[in-house]
C-alpha positions as CSV (number, residue, x, y, z in Angstrom):
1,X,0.0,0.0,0.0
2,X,1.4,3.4,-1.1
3,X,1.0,6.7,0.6
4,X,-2.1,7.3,-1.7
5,X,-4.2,5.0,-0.2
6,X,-3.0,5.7,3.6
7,X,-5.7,6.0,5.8
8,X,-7.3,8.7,7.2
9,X,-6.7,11.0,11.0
10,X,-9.4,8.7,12.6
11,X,-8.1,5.3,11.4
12,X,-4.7,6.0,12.6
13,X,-6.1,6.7,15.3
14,X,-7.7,3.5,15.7
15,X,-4.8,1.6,14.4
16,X,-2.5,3.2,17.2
17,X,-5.2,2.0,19.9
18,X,-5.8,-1.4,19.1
19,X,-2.7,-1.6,20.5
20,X,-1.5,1.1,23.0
21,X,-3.9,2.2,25.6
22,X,-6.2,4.7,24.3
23,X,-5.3,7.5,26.8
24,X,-1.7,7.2,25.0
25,X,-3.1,8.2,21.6
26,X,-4.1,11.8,21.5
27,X,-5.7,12.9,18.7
28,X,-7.2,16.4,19.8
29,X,-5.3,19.7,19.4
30,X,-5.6,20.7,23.3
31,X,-4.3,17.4,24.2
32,X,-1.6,18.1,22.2
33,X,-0.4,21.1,22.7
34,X,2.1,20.8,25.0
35,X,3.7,19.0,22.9
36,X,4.1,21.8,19.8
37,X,7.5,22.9,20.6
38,X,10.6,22.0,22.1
39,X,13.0,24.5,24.5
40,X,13.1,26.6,21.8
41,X,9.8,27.5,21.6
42,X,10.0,30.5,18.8
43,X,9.4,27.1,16.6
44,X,6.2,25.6,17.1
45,X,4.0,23.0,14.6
46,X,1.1,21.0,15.6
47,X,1.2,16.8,14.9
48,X,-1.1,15.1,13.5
49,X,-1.1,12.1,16.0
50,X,1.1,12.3,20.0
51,X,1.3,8.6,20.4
52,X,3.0,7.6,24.0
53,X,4.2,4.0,23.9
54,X,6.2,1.9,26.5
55,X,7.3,-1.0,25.1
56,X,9.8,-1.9,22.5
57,X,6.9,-4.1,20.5
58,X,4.8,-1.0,20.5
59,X,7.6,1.5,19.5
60,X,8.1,-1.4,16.7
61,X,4.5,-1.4,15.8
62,X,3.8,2.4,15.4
63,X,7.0,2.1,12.9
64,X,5.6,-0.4,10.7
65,X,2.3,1.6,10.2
66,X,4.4,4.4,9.4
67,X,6.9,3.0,7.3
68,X,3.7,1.2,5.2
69,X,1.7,4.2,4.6
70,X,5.1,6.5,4.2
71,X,4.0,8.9,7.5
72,X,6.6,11.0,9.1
73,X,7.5,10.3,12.7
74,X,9.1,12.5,15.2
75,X,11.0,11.5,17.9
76,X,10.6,12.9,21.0
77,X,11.9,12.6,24.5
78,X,11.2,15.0,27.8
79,X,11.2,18.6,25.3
80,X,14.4,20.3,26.7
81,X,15.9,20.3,23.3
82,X,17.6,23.8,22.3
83,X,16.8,23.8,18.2
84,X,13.3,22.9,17.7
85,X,14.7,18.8,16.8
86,X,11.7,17.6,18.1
87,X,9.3,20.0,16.5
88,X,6.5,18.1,15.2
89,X,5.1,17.3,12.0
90,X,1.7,18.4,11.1
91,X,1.4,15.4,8.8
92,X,2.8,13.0,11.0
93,X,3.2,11.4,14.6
94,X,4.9,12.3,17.2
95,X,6.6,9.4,18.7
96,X,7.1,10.5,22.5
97,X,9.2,8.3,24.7
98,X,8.9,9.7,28.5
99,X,7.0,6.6,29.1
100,X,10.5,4.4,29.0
101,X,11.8,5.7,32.0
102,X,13.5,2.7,33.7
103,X,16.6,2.3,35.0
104,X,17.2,-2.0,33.9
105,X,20.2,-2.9,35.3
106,X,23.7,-1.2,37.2
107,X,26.7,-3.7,37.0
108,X,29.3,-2.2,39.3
109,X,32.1,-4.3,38.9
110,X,31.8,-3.5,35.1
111,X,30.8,0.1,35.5
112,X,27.8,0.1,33.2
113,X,24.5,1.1,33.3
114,X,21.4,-0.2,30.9
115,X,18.8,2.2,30.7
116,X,15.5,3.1,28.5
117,X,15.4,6.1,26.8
118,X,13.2,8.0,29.2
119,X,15.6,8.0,32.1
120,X,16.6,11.5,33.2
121,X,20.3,12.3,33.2
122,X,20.5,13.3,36.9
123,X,18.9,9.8,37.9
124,X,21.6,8.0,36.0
125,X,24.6,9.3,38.9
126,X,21.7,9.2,42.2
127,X,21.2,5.7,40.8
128,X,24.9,4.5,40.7
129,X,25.8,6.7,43.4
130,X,25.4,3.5,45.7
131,X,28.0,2.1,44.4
132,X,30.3,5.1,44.0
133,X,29.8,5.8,40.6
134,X,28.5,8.6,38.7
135,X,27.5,9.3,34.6
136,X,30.3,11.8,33.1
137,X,27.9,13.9,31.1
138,X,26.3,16.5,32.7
139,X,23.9,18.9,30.9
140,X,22.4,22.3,32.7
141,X,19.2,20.3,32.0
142,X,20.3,17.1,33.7
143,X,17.5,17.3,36.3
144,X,15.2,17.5,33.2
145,X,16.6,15.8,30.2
146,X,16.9,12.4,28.9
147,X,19.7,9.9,28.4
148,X,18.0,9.3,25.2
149,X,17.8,12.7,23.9
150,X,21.4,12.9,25.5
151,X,22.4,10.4,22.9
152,X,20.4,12.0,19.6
153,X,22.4,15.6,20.4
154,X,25.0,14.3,22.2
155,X,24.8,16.5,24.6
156,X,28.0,17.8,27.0
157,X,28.3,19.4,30.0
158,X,30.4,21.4,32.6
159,X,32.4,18.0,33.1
160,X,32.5,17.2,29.6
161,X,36.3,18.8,29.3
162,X,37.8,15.9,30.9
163,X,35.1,13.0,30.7
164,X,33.6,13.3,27.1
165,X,30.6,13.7,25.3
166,X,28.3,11.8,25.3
167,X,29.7,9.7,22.9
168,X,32.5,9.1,24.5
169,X,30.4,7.6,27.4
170,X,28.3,5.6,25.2
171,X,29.3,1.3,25.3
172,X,25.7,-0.2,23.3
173,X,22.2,1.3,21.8
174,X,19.4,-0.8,21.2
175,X,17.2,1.2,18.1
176,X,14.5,0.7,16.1
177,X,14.4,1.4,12.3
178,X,12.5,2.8,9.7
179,X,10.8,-0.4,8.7
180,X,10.1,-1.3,12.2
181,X,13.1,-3.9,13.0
182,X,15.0,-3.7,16.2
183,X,19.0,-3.3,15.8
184,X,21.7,-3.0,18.5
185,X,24.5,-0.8,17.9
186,X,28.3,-1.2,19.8
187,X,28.5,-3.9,22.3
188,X,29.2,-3.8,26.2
189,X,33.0,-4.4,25.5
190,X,35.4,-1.8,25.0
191,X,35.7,-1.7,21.4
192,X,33.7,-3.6,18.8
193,X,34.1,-5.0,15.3
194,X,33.4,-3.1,12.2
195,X,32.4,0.2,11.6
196,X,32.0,2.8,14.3
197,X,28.3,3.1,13.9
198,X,28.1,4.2,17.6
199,X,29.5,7.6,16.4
200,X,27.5,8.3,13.9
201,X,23.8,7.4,15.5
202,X,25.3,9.7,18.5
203,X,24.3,13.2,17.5
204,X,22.0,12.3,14.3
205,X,18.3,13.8,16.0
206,X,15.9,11.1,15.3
207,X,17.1,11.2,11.3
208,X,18.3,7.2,11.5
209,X,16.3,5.1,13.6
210,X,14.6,5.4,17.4
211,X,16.8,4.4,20.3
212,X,14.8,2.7,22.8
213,X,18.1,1.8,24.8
214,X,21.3,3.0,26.0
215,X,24.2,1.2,27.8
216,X,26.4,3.7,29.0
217,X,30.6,3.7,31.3
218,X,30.0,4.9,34.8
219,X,33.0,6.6,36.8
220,X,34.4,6.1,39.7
221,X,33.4,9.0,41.8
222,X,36.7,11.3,42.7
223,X,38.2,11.0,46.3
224,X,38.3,15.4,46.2
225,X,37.1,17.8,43.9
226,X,37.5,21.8,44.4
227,X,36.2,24.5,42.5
228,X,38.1,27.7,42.3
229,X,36.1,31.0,41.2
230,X,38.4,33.9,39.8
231,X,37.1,37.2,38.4
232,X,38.4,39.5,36.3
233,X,38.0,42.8,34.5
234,X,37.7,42.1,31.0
235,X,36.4,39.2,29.3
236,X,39.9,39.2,27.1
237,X,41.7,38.7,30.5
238,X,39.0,35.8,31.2
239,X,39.6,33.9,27.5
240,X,43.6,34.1,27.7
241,X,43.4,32.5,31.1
242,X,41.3,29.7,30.0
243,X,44.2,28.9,27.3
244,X,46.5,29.4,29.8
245,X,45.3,26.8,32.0
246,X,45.2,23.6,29.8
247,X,48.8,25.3,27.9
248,X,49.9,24.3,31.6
249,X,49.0,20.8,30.9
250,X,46.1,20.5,33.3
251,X,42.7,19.1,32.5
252,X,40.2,20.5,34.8
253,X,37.1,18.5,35.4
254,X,35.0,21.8,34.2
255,X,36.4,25.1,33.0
256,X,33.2,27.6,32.8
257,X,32.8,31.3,31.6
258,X,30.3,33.8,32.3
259,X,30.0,37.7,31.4
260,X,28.6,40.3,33.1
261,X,25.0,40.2,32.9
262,X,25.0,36.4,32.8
263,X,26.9,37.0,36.3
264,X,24.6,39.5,37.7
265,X,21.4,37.6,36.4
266,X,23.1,33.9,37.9
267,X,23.7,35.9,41.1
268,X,20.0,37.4,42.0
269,X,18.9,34.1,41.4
270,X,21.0,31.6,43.1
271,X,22.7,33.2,45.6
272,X,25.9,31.9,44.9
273,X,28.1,34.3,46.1
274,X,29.3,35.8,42.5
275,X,30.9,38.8,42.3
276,X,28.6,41.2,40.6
277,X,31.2,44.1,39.9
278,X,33.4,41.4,37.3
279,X,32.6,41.4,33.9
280,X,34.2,37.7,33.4
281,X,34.4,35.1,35.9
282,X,36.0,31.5,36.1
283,X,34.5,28.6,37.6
284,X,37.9,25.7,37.6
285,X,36.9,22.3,39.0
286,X,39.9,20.0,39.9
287,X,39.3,16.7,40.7
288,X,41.0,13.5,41.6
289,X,43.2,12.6,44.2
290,X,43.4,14.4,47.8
291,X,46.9,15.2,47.0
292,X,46.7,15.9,43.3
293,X,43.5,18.3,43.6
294,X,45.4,20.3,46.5
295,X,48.3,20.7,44.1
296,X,46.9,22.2,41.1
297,X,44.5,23.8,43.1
298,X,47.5,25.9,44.3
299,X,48.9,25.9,40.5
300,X,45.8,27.2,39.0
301,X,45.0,29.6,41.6
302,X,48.7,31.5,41.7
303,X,48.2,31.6,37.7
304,X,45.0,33.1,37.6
305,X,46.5,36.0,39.9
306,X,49.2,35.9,37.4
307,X,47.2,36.6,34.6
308,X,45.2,39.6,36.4
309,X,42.5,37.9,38.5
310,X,41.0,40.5,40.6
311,X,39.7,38.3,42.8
312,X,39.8,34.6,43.7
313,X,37.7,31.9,45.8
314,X,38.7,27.8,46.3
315,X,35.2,26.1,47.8
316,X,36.4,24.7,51.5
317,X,33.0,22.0,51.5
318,X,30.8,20.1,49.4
319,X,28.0,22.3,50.1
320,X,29.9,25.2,49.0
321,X,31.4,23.9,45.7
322,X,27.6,22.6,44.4
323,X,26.4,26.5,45.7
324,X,29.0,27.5,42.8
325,X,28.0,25.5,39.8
326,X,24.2,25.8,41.0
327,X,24.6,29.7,39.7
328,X,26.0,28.3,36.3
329,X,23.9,25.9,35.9
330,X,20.6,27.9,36.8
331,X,22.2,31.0,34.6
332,X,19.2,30.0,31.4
333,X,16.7,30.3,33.8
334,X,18.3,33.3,35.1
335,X,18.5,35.3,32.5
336,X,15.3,34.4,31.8
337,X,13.9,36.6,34.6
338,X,15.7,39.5,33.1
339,X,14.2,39.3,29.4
340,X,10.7,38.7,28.5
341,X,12.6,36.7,25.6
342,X,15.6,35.0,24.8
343,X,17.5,32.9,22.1
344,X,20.2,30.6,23.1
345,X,22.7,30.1,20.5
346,X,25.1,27.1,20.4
347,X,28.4,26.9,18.3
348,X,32.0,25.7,19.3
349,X,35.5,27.7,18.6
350,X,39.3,26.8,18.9
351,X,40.2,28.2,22.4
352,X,42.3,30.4,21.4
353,X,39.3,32.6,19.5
354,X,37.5,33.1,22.7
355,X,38.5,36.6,23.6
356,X,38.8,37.5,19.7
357,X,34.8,35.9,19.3
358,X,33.4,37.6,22.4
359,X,35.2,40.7,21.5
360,X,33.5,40.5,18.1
361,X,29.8,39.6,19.7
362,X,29.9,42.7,22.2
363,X,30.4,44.7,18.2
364,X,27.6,42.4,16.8
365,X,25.5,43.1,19.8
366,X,25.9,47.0,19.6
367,X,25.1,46.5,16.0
368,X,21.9,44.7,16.6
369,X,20.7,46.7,19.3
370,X,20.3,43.4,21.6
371,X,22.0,42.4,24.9
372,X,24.1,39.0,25.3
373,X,24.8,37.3,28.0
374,X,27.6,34.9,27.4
375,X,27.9,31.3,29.5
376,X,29.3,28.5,28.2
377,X,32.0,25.9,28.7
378,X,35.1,27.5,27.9
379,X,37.7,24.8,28.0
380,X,36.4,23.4,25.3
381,X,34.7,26.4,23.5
382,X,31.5,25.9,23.3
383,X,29.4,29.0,23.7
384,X,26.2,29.7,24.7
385,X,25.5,33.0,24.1
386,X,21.7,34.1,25.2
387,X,20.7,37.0,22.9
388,X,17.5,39.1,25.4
389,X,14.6,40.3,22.9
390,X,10.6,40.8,23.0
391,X,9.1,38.8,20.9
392,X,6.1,41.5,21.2
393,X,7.9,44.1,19.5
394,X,7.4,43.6,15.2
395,X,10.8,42.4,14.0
396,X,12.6,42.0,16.8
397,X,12.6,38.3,16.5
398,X,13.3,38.1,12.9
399,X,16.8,41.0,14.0
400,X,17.7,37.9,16.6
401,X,17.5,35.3,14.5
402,X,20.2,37.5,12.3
403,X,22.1,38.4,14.9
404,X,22.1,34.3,16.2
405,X,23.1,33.3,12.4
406,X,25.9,35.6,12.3
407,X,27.2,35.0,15.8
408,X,27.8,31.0,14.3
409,X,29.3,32.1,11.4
410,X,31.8,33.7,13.3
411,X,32.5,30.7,15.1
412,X,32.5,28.6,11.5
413,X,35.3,31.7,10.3
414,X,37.6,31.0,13.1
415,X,37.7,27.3,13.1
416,X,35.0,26.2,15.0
417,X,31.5,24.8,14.0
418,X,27.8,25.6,14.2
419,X,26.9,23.5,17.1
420,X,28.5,21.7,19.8
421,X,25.8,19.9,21.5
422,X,22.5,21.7,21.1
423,X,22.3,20.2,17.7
424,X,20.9,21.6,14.3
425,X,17.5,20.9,13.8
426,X,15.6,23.9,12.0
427,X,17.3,26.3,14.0
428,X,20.5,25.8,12.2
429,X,19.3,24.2,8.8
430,X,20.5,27.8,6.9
431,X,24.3,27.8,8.2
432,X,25.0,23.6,7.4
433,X,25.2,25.0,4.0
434,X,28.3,27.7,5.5
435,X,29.5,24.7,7.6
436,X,30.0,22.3,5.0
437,X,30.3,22.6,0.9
438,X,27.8,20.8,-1.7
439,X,29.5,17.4,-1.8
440,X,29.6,17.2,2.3
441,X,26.2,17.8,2.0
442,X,25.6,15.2,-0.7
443,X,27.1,12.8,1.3
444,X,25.3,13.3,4.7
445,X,22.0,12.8,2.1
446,X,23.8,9.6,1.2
447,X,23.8,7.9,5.0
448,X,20.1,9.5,5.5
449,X,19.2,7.6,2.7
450,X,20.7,4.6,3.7
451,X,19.4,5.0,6.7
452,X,15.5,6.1,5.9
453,X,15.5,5.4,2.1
454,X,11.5,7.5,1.6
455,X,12.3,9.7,4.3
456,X,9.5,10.0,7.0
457,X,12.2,10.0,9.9
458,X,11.8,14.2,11.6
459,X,11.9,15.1,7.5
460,X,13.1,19.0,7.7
461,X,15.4,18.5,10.4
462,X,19.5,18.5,10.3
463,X,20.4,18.2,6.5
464,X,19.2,21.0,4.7
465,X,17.7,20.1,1.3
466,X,20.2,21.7,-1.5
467,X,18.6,20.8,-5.0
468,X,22.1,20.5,-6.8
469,X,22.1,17.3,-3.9
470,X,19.3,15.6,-5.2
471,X,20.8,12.8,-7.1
472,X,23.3,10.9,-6.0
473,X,25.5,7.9,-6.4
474,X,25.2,4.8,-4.6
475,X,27.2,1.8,-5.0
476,X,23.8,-0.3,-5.0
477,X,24.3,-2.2,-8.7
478,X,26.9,-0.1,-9.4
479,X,24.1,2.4,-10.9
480,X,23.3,5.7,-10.1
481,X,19.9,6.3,-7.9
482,X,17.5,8.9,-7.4
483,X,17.2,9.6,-3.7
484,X,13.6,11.1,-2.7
485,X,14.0,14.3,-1.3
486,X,11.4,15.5,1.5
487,X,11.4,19.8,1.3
488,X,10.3,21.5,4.2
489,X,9.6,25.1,4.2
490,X,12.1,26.1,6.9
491,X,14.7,23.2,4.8
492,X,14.7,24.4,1.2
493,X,18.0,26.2,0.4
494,X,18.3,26.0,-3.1
């Protein structure tokens, strides 16, 4: 059966139920709308059909409708996604997976854990904490987020400069494809045969397949960890030092940055003891052993100082050193008291552009008429710069959607890339085609294809649709093919 004869709203409908509960099938537009957007809510669409499953045979069986009757399907996990990946499709179903949110098995001795999509971040660590384990990654939205949206952006995190991506954490994936079949990806060795398909599913946003499990390394939890907080002056002080530190040859656990405002705003709302009067501060974690920590905390203190800190703080307790990264890691929420609106950008730069990029975003932001507030990871340059408008005023969010295209072409012109972790989506569909040339493009068409042949999996999303890409070679007969191309409004480049 073709998509020409694919049934109708209602029959779907009834399709989906004979099978998942009917509660789990929502079909009316009231129902369904918190489920239009993801974190970045300026891009909103309404599915045709929020199915909830929570089973792998169910996940399986809403594929196979879909792949029959050629319907697109959205994956989607708890929402916090930063570049409207998990927008939905008006014409197909959105293929939520909060309902998979088991923990199903912790081996210590192995340091492993197997987990369904659903399970938050945070939970991962309280989980293996028994054991004195923890899970490296460690997104600002780790109380929120999921380990299998974790896996589709691959997400980082302040402790991501030492311990990885999430790819790097990543051992096995159970997924489902297009056609319905369950696969499993990697293995729960170290290293596995073949191609490194581990890599390439980590980071693709729902375009290949559905994971519907996720074995990931645990780490042994450190025997000491400080943080030391340093201010300075200028936020060109603040980028040298950050170079400075791993030129030394130490790898901090987490090497954060923060302007001005993004200090003040962090600072009303957590309390963390901040100074307000810096216009760049530091946040250094060292971790490891008692003697080690107290060593380069002393190292990486005296250089700061060096390099004109004008003021410095090393947590004495526990309690103290989570008050620190609480202010980072509430600083989005933060600044959104300040703003009645704002876009949070993602690209990733050599360290040794960050003073020269956030020099140049201070000219940008003068330019636009828009505040920044800057807070990112900085040891491994990946900013986060949170551009403050009001959607309420005509044009304003059209000027910030400028100002947030040219801010990651900057970071493209000095080496870096469009997204570190946030991911592409729609939000970045316009500057893949400054990222990467014709034939890069052509060749991320290729896998896709491979991959999702008719294209129903979150069509629009990640690969922008260039028509000079539209035919292809494969190595299928030895002939050349004609890949079916899926435009989207937001997608259509050429």
């Amino acid at each position: 059966m073709n998509q020409s004869e694919r049934p109708d709203k209602s029959a779907l409908v009834h399709m989906f139920r004979a099978f998942i509960k009917p509660e789990y099938v929502i079909s009316d537009e009231e129902t369904q709308k918190p489920f239009e957007c993801d974190g970045l809510s300026v891009y909103c669409d309404m599915p045709l059909i929020v199915v909830l499953p929570d089973t792998v045979a169910q996940v399986q069986e809403v594929m196979r409708i879909c792949h029959r009757y050629q319907i697109p399907v959205v994956a989607r996990g708890a929402g916090t996604g930063l570049c409207a990946g998990a927008m939905p499709n008006p014409d197909g179903v959105l293929l939520v997976l909060s309902r998979f949110k088991h923990i199903l098995d912790i081996d210590p001795l192995a340091r492993m854990a197997r987990l369904q999509p659903g399970v938050r971040n945070l939970a991962i660590s309280e989980a293996a904490s028994a054991y004195g384990l923890y899970y490296g990654p460690d997104p600002s939205s780790q109380i929120a987020c999921t380990i299998g949206g974790n896996v589709a952006e691959n997400s980082g995190g302040v402790h991501c400069l030492k311990y990885g991506l999430t790819v790097h954490n990543l051992l096995k994936v159970e997924m489902v494809t297009v056609e319905g079949d369950l696969i499993s990806i990697g293995s729960e060795g170290l290293d596995s045969n073949g191609f490194d398909l581990m890599a390439l599913i980590t980071g693709s946003e729902g375009l290949l397949g559905i994971v519907t499990e996720v074995t990931v390394k645990l780490l042994p939890s450190p025997e000491k960890a400080q943080v030391i907080m340093a201010a300075f002056s200028d936020v060109q002080t603040a980028g040298d030092a950050v170079g400075a530190v791993i030129a030394k040859g130490i790898i901090p656990a987490g090497l954060e940055m923060m302007d001005s405002l993004a200090i003040i705003a962090a600072e009303a709302f957590a309390h963390a003891g901040y100074p307000t009067d810096a216009e760049a501060l530091l946040l250094c974690e060292l971790d490891g052993t008692v003697a080690e920590v107290d060593e380069q905390i002393r190292e990486v203190e005296q250089l700061f100082i060096e390099l004109g800190a004008i003021t410095t703080r090393v947590s004495q307790t526990e309690a103290e050193r989570a008050l620190l990264w609480k202010g980072r890691k509430s600083a989005f929420p933060a600044v959104g008291r300040i703003s009645p609106d704002y876009y949070c950008m993602d690209g990733t730069i050599p360290r040794s552009q960050l003073a020269h990029v956030l020099t140049e975003m201070q000219r940008l932001s003068a330019e636009y008429g828009l505040k920044v507030a800057n807070v990112f990871h900085a040891g491994d340059g990946n900013l986060h710069p949170l551009i403050l408008f009001d959607a309420n005023m005509p044009g304003e969010l059209e000027r910030t959607e400028e100002f947030g295209g040219r801010i990651l072409e900057l970071c493209v012109a000095v080496g870096g890339c469009i997204t570190g972790e946030h991911g592409v989506g729609v939000e970045k569909l316009r500057q893949m085609s400054v990222q990467f040339n014709e034939q890069e493009l052509c060749q991320f068409h290729a896998i896709k294809y491979a991959f999702d042949p008719v294209g129903t999996l979150n069509p629009g999303k990640g690969i922008p649709v260039l028509k000079r890409c539209q035919e292809y070679r494969t190595l299928e007969g030895g002939n050349s093919k004609s890949a079916p191309q899926h435009s989207h409004q937001q997608g259509e480049l050429a």
